[in-house]
N, C-alpha and C positions, 0 to 999 in steps of 0.2 A: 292405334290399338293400345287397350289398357290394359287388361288383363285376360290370359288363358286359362281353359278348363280342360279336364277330362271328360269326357263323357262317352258311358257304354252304353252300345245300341245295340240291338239284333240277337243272332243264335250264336252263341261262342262268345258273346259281349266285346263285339268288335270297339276297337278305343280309337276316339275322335278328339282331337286338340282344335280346339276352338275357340273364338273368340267371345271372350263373356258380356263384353258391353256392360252395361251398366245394372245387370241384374245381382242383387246377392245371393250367390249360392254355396251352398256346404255338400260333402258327402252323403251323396243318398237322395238329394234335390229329383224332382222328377220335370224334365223341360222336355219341350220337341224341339228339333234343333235342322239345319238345313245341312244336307248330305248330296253326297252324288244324286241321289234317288230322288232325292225331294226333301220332304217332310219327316223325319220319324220322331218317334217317343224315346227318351232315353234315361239312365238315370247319371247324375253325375258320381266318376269314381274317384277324383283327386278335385283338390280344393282349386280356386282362383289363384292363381298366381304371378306377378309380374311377367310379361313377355320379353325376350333377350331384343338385343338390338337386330340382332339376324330372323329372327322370328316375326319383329315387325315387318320386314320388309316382303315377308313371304303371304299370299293372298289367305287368306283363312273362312273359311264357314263360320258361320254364326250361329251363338245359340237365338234361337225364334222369338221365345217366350216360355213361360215360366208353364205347367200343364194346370191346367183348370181341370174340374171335377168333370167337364164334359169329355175333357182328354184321356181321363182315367177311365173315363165308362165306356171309350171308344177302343182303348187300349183294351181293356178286360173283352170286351165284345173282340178283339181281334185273338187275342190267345183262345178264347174260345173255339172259333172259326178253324184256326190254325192247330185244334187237337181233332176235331171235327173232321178238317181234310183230309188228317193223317191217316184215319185210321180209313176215311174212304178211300184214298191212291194206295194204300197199301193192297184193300181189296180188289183194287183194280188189277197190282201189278200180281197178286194170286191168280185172278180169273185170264190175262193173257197168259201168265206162268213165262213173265220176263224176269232174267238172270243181275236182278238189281236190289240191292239195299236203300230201304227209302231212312234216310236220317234224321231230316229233322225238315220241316214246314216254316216259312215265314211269310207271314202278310204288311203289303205295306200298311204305312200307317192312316194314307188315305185310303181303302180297300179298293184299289185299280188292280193291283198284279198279287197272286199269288206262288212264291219261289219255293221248290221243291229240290232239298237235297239228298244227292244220293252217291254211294259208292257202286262200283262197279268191277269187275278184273280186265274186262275191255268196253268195245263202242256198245250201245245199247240204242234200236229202234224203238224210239218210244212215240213215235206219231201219231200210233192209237191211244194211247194215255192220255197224249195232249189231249187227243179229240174228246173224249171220255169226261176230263177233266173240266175243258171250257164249255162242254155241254152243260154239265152240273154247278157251278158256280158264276157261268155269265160274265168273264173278267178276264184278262190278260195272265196267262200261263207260262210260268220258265219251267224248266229241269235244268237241274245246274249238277254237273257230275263233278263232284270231290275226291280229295285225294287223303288217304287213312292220315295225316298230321292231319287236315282241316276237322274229320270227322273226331278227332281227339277234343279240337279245338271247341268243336258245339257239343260233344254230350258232358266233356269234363271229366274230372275223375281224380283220385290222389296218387302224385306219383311215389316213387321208391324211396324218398326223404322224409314223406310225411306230410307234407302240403299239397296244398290243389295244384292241377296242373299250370306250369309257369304259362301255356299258351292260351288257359282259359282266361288267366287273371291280365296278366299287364301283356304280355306280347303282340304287336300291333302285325309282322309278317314274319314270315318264318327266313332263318340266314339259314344258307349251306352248312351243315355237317358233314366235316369227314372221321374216318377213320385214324387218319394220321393226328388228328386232336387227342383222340384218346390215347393213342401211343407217346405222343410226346408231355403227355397230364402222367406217364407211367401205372394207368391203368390194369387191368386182366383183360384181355379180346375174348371177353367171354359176353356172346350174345345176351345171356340175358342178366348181365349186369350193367351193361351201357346201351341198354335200348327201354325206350318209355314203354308208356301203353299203345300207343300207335304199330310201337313195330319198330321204329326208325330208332335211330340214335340220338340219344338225349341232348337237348335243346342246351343243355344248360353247360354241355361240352364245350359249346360258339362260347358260354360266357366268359368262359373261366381260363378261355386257352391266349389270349393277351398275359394274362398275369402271367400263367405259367410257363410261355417263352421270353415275358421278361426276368422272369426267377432263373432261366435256364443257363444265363449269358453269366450267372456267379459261378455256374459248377463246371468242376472238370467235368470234361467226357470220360463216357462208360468205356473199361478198357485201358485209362491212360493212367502211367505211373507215376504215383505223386511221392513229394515226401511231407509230410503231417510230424508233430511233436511228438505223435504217438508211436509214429516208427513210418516205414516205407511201406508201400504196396500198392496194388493196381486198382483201381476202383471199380466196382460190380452192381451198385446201385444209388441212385441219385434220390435222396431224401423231403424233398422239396420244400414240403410245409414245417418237416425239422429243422429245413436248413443245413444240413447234414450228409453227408457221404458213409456210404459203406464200401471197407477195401478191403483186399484181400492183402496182409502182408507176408511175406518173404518166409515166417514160418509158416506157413499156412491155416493164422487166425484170419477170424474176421472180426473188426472193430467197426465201432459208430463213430464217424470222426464230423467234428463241427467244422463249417466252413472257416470259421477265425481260428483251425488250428491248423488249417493247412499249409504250408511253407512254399513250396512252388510243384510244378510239373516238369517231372525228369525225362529223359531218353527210352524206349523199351529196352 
C-alpha cells in the first residue's frame, strides 16, 4: 500500500480510509470506491497521504476509479430517485398513520437496494410499507431505525460553537459520553448547555476530557488547604485553561492563585 485517502460517501458523509493506489486525487475529487455494499459514489474529503506502517498491515478498500461523466449522470439520476422516494414513503407512512419519522433516503449506487432512514420512540410494524414500497420501485427494500445522534449525523446542522456539526464533518462512530466528563471539564450540569442538537451530550466532551484529566494531576483538590506566596487558604475552584486556583484564605478573601505560586498542600 502507497497511499491513503478520505473519502465521504452517503447521507451524514460517512468517512472511508482507503487505499488510493495510484490515482491522483485532491479534495473534492469525485471516485466510486469499494465499500461494504459494493460500489458507491463518493467525494474525497482529505488529500492522499503516506500510510503508517500499522495501517499497512491492516486490509483496506480501495478506491475503484476516478467517476466518469456517466457516473455523474448515474449519481444525479440516483439523488433524483432518492427525493422522489421520499416524499412517496412519507405518503405512505401518512396513509397507514405509523408512529415514525422518515429521515433521510439512500440509493445504492448500483440501483439494487433502496435504504430508508427513520426514527422512532419504539418497535415499528412496517411490513406493509415494505410491501407498498417494493411494489412501486421493483428493488430490494431496507428500513433501518436510527437513533437521534445518527439522525444529527444525516440532516446536519451548526452546533453551539459556531461550526457544522463535528459528526457531520469528520467523526467516523460515535464514543460514549458521560456525565462525569462534564463534571470533571468543571462545566454547569445545565442541560442545555452540554447537550448538542440531538439531545445527547456533546460529542466534543469525549474530546477534550484526556486533556483535561491530564491538566487535572497539577492541581490541588477542591477543598484542600494549601499554602501559596499569596497567603494560605483552602481551594474552592480549579482554574484549568488559567492554570490557576481559586482559594479561599484564612481572612475570608478569595484570591486567583497561579499554579507556579503554590508552595505545598497543608493538613485541614
Amino acid at each position: 500500500m502507497g497511499k491513503i485517502v478520505g473519502v465521504s460517501v452517503g447521507p451524514g458523509g460517512r468517512m472511508y480510509t482507503l487505499d488510493a493506489g495510484l490515482f491522483v486525487l485532491s479534495p473534492g475529487s469525485q471516485v466510486i470506491v469499494e465499500t461494504e455494499n459494493g460500489l458507491e459514489f463518493g467525494s474525497v474529503a482529505t488529500p492522499p497521504r503516506p500510510a503508517t506502517e500499522e495501517e499497512s498491515k491492516i486490509p483496506m478498500k480501495k478506491v475503484y476509479r476516478l467517476a466518469n461523466e456517466r457516473d455523474m449522470a448515474q449519481h444525479t439520476k440516483n439523488v433524483d430517485m432518492e427525493k422522489k422516494s421520499r416524499v412517496y414513503c412519507q405518503k405512505c407512512i401518512n396513509e397507514l398513520g405509523l408512529e415514525m419519522n422518515l429521515v433521510s433516503v439512500r440509493s445504492q449506487f448500483d440501483v439494487t437496494k433502496l435504504t430508508f432512514y427513520f426514527t422512532a420512540d419504539g418497535r415499528v410494524d412496517f411490513r406493509e410499507l415494505v410491501k407498498m414500497l417494493t411494489k412501486e420501485y421493483r428493488m430490494r427494500i431496507e428500513l433501518r431505525q436510527i437513533g437521534v445522534r445518527n439522525r444529527a449525523k444525516i440532516c446536519g446542522g451548526i452546533g453551539r460553537c459556531g461550526h457544522t456539526l463535528c459528526c457531520a464533518t469528520f467523526m467516523k462512530d460515535f464514543e460514549p459520553v458521560s456525565i462525569r466528563m462534564a463534571k470533571e471539564q468543571g462545566l454547569l450540569l445545565n442541560p442545555s448547555k452540554i447537550s448538542g442538537l440531538c439531545g445527547r451530550l456533546m460529542c466534543c466532551l469525549a474530546f477534550e476530557h484526556k486533556a483535561y484529566c491530564d491538566l487535572k494531576c497539577k492541581f490541588p483538590e477542591t477543598g484542600k488547604r494549601i499554602r501559596t506566596k499569596l497567603g494560605n487558604g483552602k481551594v474552592l475552584r480549579q482554574n484549568m485553561l488559567k492554570e490557576s486556583i481559586t482559594i479561599k484564605t484564612d481572612e475570608g478573601d478569595e484570591l486567583d492563585v497561579g499554579l507556579d505560586q503554590v508552595i505545598e498542600e497543608t493538613a485541614a
